[in-house]
OpenMM code with the backbone's topology and positions (N, CA, C; nanometers):
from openmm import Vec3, app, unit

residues = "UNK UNK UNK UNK UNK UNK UNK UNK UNK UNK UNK UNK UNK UNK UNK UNK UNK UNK UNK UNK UNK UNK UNK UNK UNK UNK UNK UNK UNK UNK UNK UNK UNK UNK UNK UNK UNK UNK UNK UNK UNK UNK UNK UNK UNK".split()
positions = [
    Vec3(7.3043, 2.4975, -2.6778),
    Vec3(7.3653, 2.5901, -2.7743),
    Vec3(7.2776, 2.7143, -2.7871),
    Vec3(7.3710, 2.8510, -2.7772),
    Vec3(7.2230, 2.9707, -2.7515),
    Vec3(7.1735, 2.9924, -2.9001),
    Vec3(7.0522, 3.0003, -2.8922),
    Vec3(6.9846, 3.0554, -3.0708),
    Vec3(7.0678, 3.1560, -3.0842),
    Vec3(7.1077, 3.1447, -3.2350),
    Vec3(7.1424, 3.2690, -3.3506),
    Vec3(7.2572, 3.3286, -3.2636),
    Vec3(7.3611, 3.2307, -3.2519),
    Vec3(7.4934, 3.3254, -3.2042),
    Vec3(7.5709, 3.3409, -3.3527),
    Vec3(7.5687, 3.3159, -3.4018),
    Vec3(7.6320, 3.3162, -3.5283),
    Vec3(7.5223, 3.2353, -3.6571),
    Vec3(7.5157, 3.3025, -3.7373),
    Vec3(7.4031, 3.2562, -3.8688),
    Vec3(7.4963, 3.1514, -3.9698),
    Vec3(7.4482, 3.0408, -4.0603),
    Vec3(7.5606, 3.0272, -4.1819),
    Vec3(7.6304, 3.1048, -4.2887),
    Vec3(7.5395, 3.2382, -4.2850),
    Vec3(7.5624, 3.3693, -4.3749),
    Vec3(7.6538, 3.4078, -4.3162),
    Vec3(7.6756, 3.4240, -4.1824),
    Vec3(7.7959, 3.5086, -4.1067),
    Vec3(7.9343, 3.3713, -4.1434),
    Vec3(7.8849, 3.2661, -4.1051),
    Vec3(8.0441, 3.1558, -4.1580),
    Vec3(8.0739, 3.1658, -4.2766),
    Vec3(7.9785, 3.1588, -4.3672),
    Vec3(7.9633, 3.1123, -4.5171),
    Vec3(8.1112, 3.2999, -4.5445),
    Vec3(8.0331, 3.4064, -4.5052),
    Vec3(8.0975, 3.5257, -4.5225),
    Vec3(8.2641, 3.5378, -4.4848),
    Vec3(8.2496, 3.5009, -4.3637),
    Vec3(8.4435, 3.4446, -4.3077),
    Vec3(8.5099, 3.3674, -4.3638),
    Vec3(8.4442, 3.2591, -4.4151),
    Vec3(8.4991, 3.1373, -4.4865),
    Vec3(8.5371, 3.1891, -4.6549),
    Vec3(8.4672, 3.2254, -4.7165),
    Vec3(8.4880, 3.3139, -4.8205),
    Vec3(8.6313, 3.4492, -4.7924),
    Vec3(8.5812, 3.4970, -4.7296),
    Vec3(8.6944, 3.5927, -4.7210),
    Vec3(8.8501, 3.4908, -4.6627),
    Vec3(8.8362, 3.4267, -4.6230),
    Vec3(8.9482, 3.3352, -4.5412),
    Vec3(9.0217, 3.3018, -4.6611),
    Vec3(8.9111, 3.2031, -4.8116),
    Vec3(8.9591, 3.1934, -4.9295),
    Vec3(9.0001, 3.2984, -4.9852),
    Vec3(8.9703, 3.3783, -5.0456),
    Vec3(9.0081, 3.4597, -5.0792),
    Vec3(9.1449, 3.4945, -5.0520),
    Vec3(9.1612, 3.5640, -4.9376),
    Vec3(9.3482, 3.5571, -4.8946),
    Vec3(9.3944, 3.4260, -4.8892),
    Vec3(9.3586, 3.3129, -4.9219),
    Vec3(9.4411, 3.2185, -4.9343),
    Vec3(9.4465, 3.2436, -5.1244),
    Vec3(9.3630, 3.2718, -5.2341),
    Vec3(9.3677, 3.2587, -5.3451),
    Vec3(9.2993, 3.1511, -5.3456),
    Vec3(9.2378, 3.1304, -5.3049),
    Vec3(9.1039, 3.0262, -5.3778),
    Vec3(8.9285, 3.1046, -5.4015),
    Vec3(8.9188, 3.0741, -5.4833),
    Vec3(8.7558, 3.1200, -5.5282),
    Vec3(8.6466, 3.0333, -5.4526),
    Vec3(8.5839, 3.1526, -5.3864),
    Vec3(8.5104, 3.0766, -5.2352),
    Vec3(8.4002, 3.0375, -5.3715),
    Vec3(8.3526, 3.0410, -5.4858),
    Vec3(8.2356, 2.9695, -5.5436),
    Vec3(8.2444, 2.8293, -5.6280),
    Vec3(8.4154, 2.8442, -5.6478),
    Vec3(8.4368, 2.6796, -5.6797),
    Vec3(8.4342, 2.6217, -5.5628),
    Vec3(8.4828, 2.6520, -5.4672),
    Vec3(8.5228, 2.5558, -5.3316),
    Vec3(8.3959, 2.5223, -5.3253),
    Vec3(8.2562, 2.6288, -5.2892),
    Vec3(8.1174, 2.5824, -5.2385),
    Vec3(8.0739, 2.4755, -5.3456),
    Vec3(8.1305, 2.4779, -5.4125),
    Vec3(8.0841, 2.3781, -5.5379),
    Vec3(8.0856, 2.2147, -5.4998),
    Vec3(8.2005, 2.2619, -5.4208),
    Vec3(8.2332, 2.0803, -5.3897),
    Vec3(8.1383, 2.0262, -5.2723),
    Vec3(8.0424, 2.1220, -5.1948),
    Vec3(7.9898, 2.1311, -5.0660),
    Vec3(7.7986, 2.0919, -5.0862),
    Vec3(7.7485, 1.9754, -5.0694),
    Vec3(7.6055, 2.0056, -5.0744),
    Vec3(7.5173, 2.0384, -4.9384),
    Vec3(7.4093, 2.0748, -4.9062),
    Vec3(7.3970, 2.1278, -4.7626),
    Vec3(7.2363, 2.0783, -4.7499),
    Vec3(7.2742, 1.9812, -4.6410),
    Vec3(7.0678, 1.8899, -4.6072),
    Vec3(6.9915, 1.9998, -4.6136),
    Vec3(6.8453, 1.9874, -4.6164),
    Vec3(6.7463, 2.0466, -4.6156),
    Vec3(6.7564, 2.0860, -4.4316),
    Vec3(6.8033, 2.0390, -4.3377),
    Vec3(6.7579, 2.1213, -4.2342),
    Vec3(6.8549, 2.1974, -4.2536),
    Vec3(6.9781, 2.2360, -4.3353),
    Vec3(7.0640, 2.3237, -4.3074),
    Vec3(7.1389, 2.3463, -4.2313),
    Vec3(7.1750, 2.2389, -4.1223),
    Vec3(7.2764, 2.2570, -4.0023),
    Vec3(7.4135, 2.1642, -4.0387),
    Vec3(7.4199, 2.0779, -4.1616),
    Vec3(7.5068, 2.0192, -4.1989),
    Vec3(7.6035, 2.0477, -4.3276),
    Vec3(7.6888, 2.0520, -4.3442),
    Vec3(7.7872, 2.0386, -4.4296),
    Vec3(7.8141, 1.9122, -4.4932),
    Vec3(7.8274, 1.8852, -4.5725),
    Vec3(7.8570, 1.7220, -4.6368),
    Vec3(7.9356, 1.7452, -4.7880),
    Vec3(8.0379, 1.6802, -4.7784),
    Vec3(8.1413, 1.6875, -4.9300),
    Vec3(8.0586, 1.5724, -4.9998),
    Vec3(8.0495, 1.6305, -5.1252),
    Vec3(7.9091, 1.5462, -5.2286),
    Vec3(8.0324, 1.4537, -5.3319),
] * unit.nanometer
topology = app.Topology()
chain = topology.addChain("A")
for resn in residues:
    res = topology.addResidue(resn, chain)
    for name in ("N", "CA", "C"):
        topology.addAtom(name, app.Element.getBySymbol(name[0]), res)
């Protein structure tokens, strides 16, 4: 996988805007989301 083709700031940013035109508030949704200490995972808490 090549380093830094895309950051989580750059998903986290699309994913937000994606909500948004759907009408959901990308800071409740992250709410439901906790994220490991190495940071490469997603996990519904």
């Amino acid at each position: 996988m090549p380093e830094q083709l895309v950051t989580f700031g750059d998903v986290k940013k699309a994913a937000d805007r994606t909500l948004k035109e759907m009408g959901i508030n990308p800071q409740d949704e992250w709410k439901n989301y906790s994220f490991s200490d190495a940071g490469d995972d997603l996990a519904l808490s």
